[in-house]
Structures are given as structure tokens and as C-alpha cells.
Backbone as XML, in Angstrom:
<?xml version="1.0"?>
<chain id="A" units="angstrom">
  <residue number="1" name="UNK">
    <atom name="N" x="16.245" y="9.809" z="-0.316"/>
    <atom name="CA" x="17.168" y="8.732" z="-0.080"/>
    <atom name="C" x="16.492" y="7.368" z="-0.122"/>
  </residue>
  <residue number="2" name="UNK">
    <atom name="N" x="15.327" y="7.203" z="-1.017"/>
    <atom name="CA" x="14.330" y="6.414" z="-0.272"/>
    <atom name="C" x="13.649" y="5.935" z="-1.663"/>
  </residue>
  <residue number="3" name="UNK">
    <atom name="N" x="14.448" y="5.066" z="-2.331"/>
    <atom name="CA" x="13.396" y="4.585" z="-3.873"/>
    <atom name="C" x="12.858" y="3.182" z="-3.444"/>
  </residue>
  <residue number="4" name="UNK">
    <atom name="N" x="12.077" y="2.625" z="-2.646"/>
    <atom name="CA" x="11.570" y="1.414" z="-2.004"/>
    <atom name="C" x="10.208" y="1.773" z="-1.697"/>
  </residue>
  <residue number="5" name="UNK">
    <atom name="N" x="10.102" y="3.194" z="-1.646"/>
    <atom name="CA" x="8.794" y="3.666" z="-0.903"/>
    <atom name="C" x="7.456" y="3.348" z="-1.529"/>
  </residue>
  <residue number="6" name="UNK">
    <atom name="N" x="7.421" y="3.325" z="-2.876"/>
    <atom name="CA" x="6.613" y="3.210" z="-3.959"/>
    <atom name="C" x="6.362" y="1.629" z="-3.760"/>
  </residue>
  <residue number="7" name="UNK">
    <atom name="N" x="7.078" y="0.922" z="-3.914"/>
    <atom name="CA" x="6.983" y="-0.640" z="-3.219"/>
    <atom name="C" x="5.895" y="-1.145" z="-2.106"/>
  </residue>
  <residue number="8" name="UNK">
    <atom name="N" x="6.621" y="-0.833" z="-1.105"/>
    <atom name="CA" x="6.146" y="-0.801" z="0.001"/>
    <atom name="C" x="4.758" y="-0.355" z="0.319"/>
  </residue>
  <residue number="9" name="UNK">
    <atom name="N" x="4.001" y="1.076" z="-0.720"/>
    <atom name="CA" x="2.907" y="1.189" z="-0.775"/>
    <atom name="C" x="1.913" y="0.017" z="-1.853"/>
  </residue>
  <residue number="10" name="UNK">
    <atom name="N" x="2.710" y="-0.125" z="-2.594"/>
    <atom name="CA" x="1.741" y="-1.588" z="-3.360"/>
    <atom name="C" x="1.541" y="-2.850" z="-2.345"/>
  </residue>
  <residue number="11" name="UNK">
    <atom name="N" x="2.685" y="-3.174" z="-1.823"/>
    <atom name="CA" x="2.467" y="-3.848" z="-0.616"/>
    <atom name="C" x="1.571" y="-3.735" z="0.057"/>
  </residue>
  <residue number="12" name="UNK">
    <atom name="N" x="1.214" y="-3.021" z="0.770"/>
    <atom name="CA" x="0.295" y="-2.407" z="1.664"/>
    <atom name="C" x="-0.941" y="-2.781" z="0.838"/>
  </residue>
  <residue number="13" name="UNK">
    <atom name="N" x="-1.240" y="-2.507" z="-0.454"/>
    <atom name="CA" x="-2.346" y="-2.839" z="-1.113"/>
    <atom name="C" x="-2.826" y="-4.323" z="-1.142"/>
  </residue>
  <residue number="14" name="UNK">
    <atom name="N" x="-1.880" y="-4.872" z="-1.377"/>
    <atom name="CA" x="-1.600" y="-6.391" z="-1.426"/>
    <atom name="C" x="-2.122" y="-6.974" z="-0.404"/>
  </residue>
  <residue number="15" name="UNK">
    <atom name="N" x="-1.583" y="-6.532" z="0.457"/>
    <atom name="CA" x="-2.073" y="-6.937" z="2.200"/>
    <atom name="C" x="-4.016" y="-6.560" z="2.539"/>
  </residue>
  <residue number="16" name="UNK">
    <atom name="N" x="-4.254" y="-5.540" z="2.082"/>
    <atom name="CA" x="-5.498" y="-5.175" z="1.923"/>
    <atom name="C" x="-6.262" y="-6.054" z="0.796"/>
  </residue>
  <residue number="17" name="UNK">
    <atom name="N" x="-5.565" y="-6.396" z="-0.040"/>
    <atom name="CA" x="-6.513" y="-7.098" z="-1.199"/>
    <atom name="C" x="-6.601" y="-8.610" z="-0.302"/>
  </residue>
  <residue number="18" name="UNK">
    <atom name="N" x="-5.507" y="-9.498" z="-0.184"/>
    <atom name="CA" x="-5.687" y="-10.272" z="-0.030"/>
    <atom name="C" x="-6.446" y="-10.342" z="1.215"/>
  </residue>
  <residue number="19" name="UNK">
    <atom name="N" x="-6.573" y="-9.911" z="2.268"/>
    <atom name="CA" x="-7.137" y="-9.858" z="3.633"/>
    <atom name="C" x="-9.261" y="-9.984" z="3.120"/>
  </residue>
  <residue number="20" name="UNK">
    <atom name="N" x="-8.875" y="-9.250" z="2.157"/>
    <atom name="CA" x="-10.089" y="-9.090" z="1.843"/>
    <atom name="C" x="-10.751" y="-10.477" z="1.168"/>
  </residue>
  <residue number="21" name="UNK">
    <atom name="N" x="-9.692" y="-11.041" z="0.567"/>
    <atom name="CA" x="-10.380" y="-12.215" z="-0.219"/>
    <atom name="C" x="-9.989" y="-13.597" z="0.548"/>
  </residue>
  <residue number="22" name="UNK">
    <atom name="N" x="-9.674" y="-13.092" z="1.750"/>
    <atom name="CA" x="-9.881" y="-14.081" z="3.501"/>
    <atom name="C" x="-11.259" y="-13.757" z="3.952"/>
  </residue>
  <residue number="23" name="UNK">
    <atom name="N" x="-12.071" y="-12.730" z="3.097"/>
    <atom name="CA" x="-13.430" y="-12.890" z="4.014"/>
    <atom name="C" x="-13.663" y="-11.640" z="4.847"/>
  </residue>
  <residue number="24" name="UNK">
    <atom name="N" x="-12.633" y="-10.916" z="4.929"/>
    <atom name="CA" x="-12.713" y="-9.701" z="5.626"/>
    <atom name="C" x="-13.607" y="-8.842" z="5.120"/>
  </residue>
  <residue number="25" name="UNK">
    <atom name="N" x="-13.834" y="-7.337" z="6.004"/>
    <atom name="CA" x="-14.577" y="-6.184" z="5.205"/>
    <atom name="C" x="-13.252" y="-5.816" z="4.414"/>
  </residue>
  <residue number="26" name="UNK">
    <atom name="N" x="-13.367" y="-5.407" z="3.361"/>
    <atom name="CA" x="-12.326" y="-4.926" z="3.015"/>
    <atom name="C" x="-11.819" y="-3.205" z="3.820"/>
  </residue>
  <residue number="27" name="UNK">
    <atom name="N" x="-12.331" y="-2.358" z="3.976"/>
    <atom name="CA" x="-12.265" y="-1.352" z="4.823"/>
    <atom name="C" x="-11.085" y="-1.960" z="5.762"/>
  </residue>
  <residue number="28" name="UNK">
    <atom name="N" x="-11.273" y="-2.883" z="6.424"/>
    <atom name="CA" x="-10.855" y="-3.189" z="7.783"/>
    <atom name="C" x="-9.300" y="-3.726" z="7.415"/>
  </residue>
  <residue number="29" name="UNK">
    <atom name="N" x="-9.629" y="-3.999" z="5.960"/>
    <atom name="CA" x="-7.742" y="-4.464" z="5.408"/>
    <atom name="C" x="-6.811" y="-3.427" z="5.202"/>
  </residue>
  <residue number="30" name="UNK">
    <atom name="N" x="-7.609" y="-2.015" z="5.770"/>
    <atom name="CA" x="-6.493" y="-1.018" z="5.726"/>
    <atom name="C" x="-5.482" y="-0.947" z="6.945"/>
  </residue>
  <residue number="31" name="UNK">
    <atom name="N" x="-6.416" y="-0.835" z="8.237"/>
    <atom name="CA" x="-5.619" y="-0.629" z="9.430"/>
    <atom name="C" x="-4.795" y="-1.830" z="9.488"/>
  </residue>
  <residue number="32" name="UNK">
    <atom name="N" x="-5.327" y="-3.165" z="9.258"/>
    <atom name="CA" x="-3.853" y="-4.169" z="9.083"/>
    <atom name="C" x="-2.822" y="-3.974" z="8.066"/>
  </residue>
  <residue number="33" name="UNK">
    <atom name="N" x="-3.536" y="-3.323" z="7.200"/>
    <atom name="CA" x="-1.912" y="-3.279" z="6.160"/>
    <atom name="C" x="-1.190" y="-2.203" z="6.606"/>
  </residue>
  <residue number="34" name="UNK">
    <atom name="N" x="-1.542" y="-0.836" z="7.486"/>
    <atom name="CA" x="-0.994" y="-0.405" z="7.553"/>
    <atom name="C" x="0.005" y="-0.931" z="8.832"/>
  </residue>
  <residue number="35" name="UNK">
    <atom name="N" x="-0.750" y="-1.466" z="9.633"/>
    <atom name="CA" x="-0.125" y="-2.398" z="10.509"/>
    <atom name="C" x="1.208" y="-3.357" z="10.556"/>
  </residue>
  <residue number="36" name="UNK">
    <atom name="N" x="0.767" y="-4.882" z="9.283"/>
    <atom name="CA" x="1.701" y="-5.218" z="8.515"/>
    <atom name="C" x="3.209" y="-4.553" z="8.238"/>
  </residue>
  <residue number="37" name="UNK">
    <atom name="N" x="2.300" y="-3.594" z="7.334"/>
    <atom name="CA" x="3.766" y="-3.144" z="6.440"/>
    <atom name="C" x="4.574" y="-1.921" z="7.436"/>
  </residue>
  <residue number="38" name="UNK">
    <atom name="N" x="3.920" y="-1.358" z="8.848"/>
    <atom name="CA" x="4.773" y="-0.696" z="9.672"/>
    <atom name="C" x="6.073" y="-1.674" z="10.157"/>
  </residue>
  <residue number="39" name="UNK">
    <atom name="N" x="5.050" y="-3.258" z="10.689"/>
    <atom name="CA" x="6.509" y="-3.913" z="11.004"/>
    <atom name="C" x="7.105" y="-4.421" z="9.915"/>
  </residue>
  <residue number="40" name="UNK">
    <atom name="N" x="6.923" y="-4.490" z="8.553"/>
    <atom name="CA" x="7.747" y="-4.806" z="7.973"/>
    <atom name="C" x="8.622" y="-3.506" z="7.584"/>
  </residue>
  <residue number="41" name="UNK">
    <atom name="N" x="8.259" y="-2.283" z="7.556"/>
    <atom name="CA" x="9.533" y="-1.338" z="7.765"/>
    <atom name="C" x="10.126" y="-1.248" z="8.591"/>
  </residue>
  <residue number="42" name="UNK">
    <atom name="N" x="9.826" y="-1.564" z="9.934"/>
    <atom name="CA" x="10.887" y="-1.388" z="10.488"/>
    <atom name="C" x="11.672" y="-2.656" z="11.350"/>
  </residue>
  <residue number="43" name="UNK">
    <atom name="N" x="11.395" y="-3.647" z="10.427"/>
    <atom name="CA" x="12.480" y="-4.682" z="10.429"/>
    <atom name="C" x="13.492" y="-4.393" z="8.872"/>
  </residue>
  <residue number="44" name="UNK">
    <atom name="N" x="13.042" y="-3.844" z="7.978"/>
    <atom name="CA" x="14.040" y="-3.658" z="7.084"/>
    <atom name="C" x="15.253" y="-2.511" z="7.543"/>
  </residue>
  <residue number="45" name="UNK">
    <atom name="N" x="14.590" y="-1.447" z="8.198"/>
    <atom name="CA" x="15.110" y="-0.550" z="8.806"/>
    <atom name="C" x="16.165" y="-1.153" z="9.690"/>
  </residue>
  <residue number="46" name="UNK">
    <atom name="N" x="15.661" y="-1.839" z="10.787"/>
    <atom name="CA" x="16.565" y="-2.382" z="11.445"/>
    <atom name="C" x="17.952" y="-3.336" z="10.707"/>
  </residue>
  <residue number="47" name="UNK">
    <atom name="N" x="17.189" y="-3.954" z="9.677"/>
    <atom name="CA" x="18.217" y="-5.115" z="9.316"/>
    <atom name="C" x="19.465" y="-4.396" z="8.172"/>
  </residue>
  <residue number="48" name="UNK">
    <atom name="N" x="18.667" y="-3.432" z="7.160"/>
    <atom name="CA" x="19.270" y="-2.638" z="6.414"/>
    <atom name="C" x="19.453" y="-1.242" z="6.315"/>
  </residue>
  <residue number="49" name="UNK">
    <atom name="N" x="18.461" y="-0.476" z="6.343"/>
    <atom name="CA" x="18.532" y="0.638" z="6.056"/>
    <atom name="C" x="19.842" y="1.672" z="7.436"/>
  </residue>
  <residue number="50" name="UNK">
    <atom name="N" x="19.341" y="1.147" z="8.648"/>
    <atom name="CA" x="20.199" y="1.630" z="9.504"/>
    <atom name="C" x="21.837" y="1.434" z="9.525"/>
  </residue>
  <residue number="51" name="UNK">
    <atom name="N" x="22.407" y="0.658" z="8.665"/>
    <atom name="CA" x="23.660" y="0.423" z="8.453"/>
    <atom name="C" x="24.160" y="1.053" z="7.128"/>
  </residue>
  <residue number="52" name="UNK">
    <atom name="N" x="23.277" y="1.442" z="6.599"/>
    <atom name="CA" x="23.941" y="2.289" z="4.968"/>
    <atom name="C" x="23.339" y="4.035" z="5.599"/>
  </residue>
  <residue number="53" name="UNK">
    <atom name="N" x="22.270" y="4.259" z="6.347"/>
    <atom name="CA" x="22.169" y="5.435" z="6.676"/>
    <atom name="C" x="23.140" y="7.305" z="6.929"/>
  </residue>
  <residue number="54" name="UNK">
    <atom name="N" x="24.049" y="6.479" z="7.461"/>
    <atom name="CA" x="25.299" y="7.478" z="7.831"/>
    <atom name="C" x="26.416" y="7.626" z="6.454"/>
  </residue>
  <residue number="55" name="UNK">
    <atom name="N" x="26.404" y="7.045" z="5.850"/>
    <atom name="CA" x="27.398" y="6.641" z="4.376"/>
    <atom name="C" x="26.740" y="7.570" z="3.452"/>
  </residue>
  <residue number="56" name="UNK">
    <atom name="N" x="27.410" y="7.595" z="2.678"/>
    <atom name="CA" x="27.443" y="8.415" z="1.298"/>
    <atom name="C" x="25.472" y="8.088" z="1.108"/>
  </residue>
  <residue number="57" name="UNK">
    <atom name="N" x="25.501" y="9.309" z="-0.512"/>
    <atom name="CA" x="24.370" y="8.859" z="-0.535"/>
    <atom name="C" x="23.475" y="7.933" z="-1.518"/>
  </residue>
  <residue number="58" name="UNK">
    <atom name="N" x="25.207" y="7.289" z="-2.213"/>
    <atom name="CA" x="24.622" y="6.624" z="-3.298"/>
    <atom name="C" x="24.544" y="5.226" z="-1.901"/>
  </residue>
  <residue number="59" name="UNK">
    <atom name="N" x="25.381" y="4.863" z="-1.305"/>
    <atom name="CA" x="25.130" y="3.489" z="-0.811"/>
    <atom name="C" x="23.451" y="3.266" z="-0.080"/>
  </residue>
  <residue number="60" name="UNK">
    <atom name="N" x="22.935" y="4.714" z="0.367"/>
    <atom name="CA" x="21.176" y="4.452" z="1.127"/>
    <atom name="C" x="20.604" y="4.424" z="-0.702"/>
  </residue>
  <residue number="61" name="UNK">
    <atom name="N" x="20.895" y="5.142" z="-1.845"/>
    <atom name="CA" x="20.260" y="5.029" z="-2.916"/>
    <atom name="C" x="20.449" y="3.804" z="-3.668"/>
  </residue>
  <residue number="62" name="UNK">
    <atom name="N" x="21.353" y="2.740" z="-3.266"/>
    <atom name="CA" x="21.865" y="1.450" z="-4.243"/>
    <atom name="C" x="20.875" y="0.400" z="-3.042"/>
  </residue>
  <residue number="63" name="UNK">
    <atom name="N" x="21.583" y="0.914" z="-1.992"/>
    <atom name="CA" x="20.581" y="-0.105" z="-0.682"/>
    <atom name="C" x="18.907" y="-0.278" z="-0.862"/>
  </residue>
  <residue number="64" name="UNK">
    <atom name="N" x="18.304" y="1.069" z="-0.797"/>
    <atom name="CA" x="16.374" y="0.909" z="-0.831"/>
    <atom name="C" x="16.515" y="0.462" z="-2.562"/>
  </residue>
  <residue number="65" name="UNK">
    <atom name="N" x="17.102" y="1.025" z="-3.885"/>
    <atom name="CA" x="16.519" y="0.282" z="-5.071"/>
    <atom name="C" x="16.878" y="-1.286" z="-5.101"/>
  </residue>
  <residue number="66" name="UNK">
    <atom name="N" x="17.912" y="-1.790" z="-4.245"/>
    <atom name="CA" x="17.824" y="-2.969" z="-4.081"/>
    <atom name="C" x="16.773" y="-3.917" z="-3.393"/>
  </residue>
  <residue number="67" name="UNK">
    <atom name="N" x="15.959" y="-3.185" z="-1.991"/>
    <atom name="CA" x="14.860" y="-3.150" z="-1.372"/>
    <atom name="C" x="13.538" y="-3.194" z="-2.690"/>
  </residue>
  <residue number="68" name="UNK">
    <atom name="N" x="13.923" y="-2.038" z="-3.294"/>
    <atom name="CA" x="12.827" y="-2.163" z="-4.037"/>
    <atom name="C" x="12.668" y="-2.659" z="-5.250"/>
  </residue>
  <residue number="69" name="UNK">
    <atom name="N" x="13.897" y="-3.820" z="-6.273"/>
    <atom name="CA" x="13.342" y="-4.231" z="-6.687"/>
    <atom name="C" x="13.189" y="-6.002" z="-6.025"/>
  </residue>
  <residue number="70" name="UNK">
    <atom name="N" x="13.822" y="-6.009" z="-4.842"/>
    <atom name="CA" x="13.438" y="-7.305" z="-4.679"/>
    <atom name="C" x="11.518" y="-7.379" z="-3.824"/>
  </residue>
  <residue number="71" name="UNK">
    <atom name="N" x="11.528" y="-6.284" z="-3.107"/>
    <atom name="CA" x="9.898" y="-6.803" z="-3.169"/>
    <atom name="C" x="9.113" y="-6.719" z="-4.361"/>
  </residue>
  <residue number="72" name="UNK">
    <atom name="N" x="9.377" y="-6.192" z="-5.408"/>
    <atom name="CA" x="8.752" y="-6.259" z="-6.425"/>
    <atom name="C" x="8.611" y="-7.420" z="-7.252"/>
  </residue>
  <residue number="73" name="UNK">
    <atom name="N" x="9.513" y="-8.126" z="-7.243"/>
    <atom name="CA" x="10.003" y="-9.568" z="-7.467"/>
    <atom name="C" x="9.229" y="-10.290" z="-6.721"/>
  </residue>
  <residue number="74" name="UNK">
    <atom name="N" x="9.254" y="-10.497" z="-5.305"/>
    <atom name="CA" x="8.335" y="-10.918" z="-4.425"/>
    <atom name="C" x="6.875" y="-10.588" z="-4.314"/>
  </residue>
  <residue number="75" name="UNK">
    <atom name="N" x="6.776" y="-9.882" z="-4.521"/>
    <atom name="CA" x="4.989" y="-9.342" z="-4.933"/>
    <atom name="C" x="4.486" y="-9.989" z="-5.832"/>
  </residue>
  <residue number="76" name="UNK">
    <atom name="N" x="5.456" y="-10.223" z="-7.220"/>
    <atom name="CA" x="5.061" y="-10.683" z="-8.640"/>
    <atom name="C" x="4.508" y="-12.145" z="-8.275"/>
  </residue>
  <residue number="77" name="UNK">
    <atom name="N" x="6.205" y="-13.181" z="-7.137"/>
    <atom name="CA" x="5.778" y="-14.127" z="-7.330"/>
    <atom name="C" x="4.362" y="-14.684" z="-6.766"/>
  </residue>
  <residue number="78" name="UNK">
    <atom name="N" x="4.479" y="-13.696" z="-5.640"/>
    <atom name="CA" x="3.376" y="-14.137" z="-4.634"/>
    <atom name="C" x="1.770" y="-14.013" z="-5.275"/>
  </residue>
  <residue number="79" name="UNK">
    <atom name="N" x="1.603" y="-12.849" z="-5.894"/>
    <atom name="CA" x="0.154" y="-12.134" z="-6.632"/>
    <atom name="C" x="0.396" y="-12.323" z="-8.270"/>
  </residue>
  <residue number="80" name="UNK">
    <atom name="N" x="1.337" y="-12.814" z="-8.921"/>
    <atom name="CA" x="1.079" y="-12.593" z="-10.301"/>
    <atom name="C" x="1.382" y="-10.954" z="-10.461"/>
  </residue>
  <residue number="81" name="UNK">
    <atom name="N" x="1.259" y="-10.839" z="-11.705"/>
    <atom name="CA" x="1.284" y="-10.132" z="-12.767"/>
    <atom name="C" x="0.126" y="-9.324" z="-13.534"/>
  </residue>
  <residue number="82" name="UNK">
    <atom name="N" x="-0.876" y="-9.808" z="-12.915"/>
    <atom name="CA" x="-2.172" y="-9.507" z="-13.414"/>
    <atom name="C" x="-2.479" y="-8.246" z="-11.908"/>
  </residue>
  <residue number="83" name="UNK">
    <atom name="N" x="-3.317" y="-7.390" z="-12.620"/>
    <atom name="CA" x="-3.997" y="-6.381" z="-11.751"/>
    <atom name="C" x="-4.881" y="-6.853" z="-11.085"/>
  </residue>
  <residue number="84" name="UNK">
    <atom name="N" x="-5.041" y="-6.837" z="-9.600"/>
    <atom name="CA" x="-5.706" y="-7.168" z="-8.800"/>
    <atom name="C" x="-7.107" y="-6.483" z="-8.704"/>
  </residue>
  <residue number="85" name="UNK">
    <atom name="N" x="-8.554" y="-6.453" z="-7.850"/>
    <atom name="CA" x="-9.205" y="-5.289" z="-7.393"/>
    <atom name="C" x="-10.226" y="-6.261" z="-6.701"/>
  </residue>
  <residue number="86" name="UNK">
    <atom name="N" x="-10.749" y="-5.270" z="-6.010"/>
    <atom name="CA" x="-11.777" y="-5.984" z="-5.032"/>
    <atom name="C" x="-13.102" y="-5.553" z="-5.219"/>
  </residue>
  <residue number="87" name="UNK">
    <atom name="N" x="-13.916" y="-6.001" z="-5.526"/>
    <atom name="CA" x="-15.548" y="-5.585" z="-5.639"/>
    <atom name="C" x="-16.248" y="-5.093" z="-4.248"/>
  </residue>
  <residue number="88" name="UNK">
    <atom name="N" x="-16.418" y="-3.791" z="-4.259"/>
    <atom name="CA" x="-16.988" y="-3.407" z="-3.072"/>
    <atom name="C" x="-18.349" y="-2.599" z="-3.914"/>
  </residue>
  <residue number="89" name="UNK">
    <atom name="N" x="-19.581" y="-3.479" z="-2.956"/>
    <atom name="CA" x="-20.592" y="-3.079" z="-3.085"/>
    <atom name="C" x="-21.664" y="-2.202" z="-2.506"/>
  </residue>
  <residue number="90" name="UNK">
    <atom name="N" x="-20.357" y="-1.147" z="-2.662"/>
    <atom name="CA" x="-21.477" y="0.674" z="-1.845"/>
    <atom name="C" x="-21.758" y="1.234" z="-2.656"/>
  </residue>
  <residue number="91" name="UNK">
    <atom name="N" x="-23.299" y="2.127" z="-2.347"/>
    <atom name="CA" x="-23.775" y="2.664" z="-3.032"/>
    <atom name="C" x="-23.132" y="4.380" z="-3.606"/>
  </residue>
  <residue number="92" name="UNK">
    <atom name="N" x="-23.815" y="4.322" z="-4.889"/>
    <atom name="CA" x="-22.660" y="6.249" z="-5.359"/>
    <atom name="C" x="-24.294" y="6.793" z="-5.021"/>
  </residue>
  <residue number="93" name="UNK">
    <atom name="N" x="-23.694" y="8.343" z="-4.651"/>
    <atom name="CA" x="-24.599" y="9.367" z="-3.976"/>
    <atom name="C" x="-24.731" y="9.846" z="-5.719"/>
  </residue>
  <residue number="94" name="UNK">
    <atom name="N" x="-25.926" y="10.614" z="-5.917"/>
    <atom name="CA" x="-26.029" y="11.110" z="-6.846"/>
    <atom name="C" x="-26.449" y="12.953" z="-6.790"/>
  </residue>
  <residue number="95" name="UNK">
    <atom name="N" x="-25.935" y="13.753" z="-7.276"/>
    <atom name="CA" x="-26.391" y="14.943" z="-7.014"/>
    <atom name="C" x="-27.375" y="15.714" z="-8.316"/>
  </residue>
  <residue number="96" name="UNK">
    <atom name="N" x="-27.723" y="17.066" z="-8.016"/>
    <atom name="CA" x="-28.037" y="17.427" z="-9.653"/>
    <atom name="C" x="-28.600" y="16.526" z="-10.654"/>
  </residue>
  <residue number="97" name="UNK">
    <atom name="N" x="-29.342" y="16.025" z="-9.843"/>
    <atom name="CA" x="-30.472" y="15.074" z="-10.989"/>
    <atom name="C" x="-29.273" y="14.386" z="-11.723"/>
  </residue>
  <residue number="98" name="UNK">
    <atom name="N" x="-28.590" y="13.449" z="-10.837"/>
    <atom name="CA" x="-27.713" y="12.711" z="-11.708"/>
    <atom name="C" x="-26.423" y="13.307" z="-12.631"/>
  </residue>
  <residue number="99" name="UNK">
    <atom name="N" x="-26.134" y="14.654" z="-12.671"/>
    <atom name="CA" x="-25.405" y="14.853" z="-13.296"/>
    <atom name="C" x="-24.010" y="14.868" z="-12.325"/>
  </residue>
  <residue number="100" name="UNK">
    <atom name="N" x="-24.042" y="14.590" z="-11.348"/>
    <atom name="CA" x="-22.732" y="14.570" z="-10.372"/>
    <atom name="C" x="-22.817" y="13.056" z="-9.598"/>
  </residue>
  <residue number="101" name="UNK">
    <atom name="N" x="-22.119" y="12.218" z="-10.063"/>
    <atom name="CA" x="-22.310" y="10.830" z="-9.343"/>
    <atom name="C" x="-21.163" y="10.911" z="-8.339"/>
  </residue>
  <residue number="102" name="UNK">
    <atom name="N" x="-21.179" y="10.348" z="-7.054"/>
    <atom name="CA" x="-20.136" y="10.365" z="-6.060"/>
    <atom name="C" x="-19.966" y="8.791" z="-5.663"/>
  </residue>
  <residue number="103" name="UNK">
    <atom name="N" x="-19.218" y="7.933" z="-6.451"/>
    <atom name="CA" x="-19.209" y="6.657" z="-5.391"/>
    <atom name="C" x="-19.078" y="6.739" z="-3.819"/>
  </residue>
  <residue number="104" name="UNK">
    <atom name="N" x="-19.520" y="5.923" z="-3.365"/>
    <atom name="CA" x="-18.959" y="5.985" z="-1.909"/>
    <atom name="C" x="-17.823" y="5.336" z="-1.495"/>
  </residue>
  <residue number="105" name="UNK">
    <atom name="N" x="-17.675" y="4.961" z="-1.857"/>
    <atom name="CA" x="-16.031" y="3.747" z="-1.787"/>
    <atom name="C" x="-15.076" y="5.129" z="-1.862"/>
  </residue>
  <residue number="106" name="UNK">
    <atom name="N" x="-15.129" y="5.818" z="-2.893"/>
    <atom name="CA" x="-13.902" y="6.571" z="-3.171"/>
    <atom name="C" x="-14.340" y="8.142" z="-2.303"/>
  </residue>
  <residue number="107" name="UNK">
    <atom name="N" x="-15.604" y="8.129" z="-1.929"/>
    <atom name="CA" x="-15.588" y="8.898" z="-0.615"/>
    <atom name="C" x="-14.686" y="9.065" z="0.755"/>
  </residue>
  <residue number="108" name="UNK">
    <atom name="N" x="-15.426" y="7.441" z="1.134"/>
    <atom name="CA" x="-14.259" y="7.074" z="2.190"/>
    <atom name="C" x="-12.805" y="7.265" z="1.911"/>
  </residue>
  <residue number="109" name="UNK">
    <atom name="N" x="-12.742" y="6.509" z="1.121"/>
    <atom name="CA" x="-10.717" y="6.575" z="0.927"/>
    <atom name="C" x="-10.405" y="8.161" z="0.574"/>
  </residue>
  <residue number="110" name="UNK">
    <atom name="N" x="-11.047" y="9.081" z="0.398"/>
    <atom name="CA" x="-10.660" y="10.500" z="0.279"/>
    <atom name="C" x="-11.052" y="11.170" z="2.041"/>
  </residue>
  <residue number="111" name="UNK">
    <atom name="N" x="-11.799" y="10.385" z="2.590"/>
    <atom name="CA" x="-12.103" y="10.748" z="4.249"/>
    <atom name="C" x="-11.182" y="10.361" z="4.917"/>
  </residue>
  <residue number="112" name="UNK">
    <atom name="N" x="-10.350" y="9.276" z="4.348"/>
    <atom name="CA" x="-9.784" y="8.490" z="5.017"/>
    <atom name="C" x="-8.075" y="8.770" z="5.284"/>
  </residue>
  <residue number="113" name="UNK">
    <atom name="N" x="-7.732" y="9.193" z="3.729"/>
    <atom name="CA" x="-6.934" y="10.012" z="3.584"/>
    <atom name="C" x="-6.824" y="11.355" z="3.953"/>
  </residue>
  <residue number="114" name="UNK">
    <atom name="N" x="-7.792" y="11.960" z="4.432"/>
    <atom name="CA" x="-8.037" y="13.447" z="4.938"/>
    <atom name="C" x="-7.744" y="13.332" z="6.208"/>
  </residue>
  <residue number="115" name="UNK">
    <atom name="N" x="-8.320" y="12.287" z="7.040"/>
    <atom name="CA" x="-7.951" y="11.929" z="8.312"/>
    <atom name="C" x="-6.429" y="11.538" z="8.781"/>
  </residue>
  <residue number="116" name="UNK">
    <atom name="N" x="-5.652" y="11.534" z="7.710"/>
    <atom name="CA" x="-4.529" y="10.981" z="8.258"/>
    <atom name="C" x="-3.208" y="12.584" z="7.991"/>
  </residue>
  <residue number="117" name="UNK">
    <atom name="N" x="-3.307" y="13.210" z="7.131"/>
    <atom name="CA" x="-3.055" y="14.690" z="7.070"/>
    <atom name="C" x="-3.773" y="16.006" z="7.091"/>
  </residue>
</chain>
């Protein structure tokens, strides 16, 4: 019932990128975005989603793609159009005489993600 969701996770990125290019660790722009974008769900929740909830199920499916393409719109204006990324400078583990490289960046975010399911 829920096409906004995909949104809302770029968001979250957004919030992490930019936090980061405030000077932050970037690491540390996760727990605020996830932060962020909790209250911004559930002020949309409150303002919208809870009033189309009980109704049919095209009105929650016309309601979040409306959600979702206006933050998308809003994302564009705010960040552009161009792909964002952040330079993080951790070292990759190497195994097997080099034949298995492991960044560490994408360590964490697979620890990180493990930790949360």
C-alpha cells in the first residue's frame, strides 16, 4: 500500500550525504538520517497517510505515489540531478595474496545492516 517507500530511502541518503559534507564522520550521518527521516514519516503519517488508511486501496495507492513523486521533485530541487557520493577513506582488507579484496566501508554497511535484522 506503500509506493513512497523507495523515496524516503533516497532521502535518508541525502540526509547522510549532506551531513557529511557539514564536516561530519560520515558513519555518524546514518543514525541522524535515520533519525530525520523517522520524524519525517511520521509527520506524513500523521498529516496524510492516516486519513486515506481505512479507504479503498487505490486512495492509500494514489495518496503515497503522490508522496512519492513530490519528494522526488523536492530532492531534485534541493540536490540536483547529478549522482551524489562521499569519499570515505578506509582501508580494503586483502585476502589470498590479493586475490579477495574486502573494502571496509562496504564491510561496515553489511555489519550494519546485519545489525538491524
Amino acid at each position: 500500500k506503500n509506493l513512497a517507500q523507495g523515496d524516503f530511502v533516497i532521502a535518508g541518503g541525502y540526509v547522510a550525504w549532506w551531513m557529511a559534507q557539514q564536516g561530519l564522520p560520515p558513519l555518524l550521518g546514518v543514525p541522524a538520517a535515520f533519525i530525520v527521516m523517522w520524524v519525517t514519516g511520521w509527520i506524513i503519517y500523521k498529516l496524510v497517510i492516516s486519513r486515506v488508511i481505512e479507504r479503498d486501496l487505490f486512495t492509500s495507492l494514489l495518496a503515497t505515489f503522490g508522496i512519492a513523486i513530490m519528494m522526488a521533485q523536492i530532492l531534485n530541487l534541493m540536490f540536483g540531478s547529478d549522482t551524489q557520493s562521499i569519499r570515505l577513506d578506509y582501508d580494503t582488507l586483502y585476502f589470498a595474496d590479493g586475490f579477495i579484496d574486502v573494502p571496509v566501508a562496504k564491510l561496515l554497511g553489511v555489519l550494519m545492516a546485519m545489525s538491524l535484522g
